[in-house]
C-alpha positions in Angstrom: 0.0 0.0 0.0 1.5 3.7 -0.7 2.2 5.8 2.1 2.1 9.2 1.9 4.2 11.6 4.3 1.7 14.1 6.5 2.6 17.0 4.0 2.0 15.0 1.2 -1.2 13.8 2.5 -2.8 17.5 3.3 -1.3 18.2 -0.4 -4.1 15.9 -1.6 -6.5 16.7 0.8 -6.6 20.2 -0.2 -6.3 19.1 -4.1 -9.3 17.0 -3.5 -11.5 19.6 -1.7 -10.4 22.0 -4.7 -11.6 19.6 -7.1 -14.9 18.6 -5.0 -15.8 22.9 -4.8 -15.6 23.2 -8.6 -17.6 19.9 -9.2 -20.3 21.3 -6.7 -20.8 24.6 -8.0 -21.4 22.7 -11.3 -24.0 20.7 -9.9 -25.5 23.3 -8.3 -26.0 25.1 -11.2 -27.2 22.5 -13.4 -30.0 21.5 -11.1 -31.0 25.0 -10.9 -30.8 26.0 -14.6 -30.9 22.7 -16.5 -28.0 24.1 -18.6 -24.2 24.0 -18.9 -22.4 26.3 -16.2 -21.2 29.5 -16.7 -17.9 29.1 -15.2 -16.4 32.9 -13.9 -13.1 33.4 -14.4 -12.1 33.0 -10.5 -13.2 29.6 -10.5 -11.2 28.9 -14.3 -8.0 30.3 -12.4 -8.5 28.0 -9.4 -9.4 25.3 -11.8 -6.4 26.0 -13.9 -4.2 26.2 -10.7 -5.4 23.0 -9.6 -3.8 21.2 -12.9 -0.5 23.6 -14.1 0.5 25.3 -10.8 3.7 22.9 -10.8 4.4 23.7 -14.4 7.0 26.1 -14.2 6.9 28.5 -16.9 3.6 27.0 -18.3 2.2 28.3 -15.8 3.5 31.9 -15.3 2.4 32.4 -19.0 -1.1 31.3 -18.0 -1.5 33.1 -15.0 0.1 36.0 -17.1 -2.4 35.6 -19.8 -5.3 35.4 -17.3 -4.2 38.2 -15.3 -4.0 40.7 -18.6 -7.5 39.3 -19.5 -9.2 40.2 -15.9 -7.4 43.2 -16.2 -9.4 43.7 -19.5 -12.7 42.0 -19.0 -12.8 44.9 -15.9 -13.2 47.3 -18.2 -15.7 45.8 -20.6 -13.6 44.8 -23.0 -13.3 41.7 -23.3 -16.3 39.4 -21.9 -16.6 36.6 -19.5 -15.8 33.7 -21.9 -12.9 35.2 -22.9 -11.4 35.5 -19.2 -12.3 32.0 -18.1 -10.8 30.9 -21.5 -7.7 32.7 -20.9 -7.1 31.0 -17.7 -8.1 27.7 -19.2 -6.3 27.9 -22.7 -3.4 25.5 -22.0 -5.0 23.1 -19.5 -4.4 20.4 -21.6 -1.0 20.5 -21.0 -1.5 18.9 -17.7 0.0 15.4 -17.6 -2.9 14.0 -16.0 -5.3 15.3 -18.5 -3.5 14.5 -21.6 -4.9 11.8 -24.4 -4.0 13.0 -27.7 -1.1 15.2 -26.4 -2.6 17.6 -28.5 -3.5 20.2 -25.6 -6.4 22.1 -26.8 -8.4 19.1 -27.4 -7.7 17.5 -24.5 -8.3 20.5 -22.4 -11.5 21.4 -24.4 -12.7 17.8 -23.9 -12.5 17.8 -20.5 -14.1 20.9 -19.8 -16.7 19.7 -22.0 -17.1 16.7 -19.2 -17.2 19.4 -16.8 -20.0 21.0 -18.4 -18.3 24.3 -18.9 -20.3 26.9 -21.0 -19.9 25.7 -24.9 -18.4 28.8 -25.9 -15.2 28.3 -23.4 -14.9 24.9 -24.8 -15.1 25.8 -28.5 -12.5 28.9 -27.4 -10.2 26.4 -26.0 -10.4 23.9 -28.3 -9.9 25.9 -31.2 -7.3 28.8 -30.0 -4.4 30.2 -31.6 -4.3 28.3 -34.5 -5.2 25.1 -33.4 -7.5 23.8 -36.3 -4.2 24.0 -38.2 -1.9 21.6 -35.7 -5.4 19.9 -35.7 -5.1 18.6 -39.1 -1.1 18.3 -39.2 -1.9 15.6 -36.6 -4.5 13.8 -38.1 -7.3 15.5 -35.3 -9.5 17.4 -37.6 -12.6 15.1 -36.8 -11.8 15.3 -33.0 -11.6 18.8 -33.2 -14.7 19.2 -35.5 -17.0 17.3 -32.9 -16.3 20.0 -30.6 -18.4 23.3 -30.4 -17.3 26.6 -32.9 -16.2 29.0 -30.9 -18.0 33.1 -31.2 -15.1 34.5 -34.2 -14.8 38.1 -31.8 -14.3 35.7 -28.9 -11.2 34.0 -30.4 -9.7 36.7 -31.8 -9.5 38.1 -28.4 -8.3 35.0 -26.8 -5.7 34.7 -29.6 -4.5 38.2 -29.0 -3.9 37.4 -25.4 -2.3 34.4 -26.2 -0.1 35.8 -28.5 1.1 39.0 -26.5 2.6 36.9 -23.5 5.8 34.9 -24.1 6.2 31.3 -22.9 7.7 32.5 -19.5 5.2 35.1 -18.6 7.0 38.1 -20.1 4.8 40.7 -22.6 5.9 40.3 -26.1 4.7 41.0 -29.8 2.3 38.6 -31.7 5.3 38.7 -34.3 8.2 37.7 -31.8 6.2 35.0 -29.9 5.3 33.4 -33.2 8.6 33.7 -34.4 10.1 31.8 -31.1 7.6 29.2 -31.7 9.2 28.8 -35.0 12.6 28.7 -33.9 11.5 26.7 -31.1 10.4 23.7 -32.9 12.3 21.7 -35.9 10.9 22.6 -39.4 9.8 18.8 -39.3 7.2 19.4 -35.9 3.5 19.6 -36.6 4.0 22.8 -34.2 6.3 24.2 -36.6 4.4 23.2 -39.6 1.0 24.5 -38.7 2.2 27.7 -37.4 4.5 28.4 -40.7 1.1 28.3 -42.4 -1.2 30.0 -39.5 0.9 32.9 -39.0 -0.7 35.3 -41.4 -4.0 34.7 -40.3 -3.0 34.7 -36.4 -1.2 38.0 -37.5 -4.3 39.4 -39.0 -6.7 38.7 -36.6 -4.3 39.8 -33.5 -4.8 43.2 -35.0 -8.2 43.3 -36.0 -8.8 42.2 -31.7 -6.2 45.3 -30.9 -7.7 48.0 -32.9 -11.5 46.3 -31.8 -10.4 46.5 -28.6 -8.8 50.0 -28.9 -5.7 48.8 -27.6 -2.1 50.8 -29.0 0.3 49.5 -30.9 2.4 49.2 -27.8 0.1 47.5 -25.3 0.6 45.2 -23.1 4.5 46.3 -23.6 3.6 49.0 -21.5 1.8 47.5 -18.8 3.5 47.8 -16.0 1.6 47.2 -12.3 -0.9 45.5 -11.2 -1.6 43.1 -14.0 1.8 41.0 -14.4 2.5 40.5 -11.0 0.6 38.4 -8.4 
């Protein structure tokens, strides 16, 4: 039988009661509404905690991403969806939730089990690009049995995406998708799908900004109170 140390064993007490408050809050809803739950972005950041908070600079680039999307949603900007999406975007890159290893379908499919709102589903499942690594991997159909994300919705949650680096740090939609390219081998369905993506992502980044009424310089100059816990 596996022992766990005392520390170790209020670790997964707490991870379980996490777990057991999300689940809750879902039920609670569902019996009241008879629909999906509308998950707020506090809850999509605990969620999200619960699964990447031990994934080093995965994580500081979500919590980065989530934080510049609060920061927005507070001001009207952007709405609900896309906040709870932002924290949520790469939660298929938790080891226990991976199937495919293709991380926004396994992160869309298991907020789908959760019964998260469709829209946060479809946003996850289809962000930055990911209908094109979608069919560089052979997951089109996956990916198609999933719900179409609202188009203003995922050009917002692209945006996002694409303005914070893969440590945490603010950068252009241009220099993160160039690091993804020099990141990965020319021969990586990464590399592939974003060599062909790129104009597109490019495009509809600035169609979000200028939406958005964001300058050309934003979020390089946001300083306090948005990157920082």
């Amino acid at each position: 039988m596996l022992k766990l140390t005392t520390d170790q064993g209020r670790e997964v007490t707490r991870e379980a009661a996490l777990l057991w408050s999300l689940l809750a809050v879902v039920d609670r809803r569902r019996q009241g509404s008879g629909r999906m739950v509308v998950m707020q972005s506090h809850e999509a950041s605990d969620l999200a905690a619960r699964h990447l908070a031990n994934m080093g600079s995965r994580w500081a680039h979500v919590q980065a991403v989530g934080r510049l999307a609060d920061a927005l949603a507070a001001q009207g900007r952007v709405s609900n969806d896309v906040a709870a999406a932002a924290w949520l975007h790469d939660i298929g890159y938790a080891p226990e939730l991976a199937d495919t290893n293709f991380h926004p379908l396994d992160g869309a499919v298991y907020l789908q089990g959760l019964s998260v709102q469709a829209n946060v589903v479809a946003l996850v499942a289809h962000h930055t690009g990911a209908a094109y690594e979608a069919a560089e991997r052979g997951l089109s159909g996956a990916l198609a049995a999933l719900p179409v994300p609202n188009p203003t919705d995922l050009e917002e949650l692209n945006l996002l995406d694409l303005v914070i680096g893969p440590s945490g740090s603010p950068t252009s939609p241009s220099a993160r998708l160039s690091e993804v390219l020099e990141r990965y081998p020319t021969n990586d369905p990464v590399h592939r799908a974003v060599a062909v993506s790129r104009p597109v992502l490019l495009g509809g980044a600035e169609q979000a900004r200028r939406r958005l009424r964001l300058t050309d310089e934003w979020p390089l100059s946001v300083t306090e109170g948005v990157f920082e816990a």
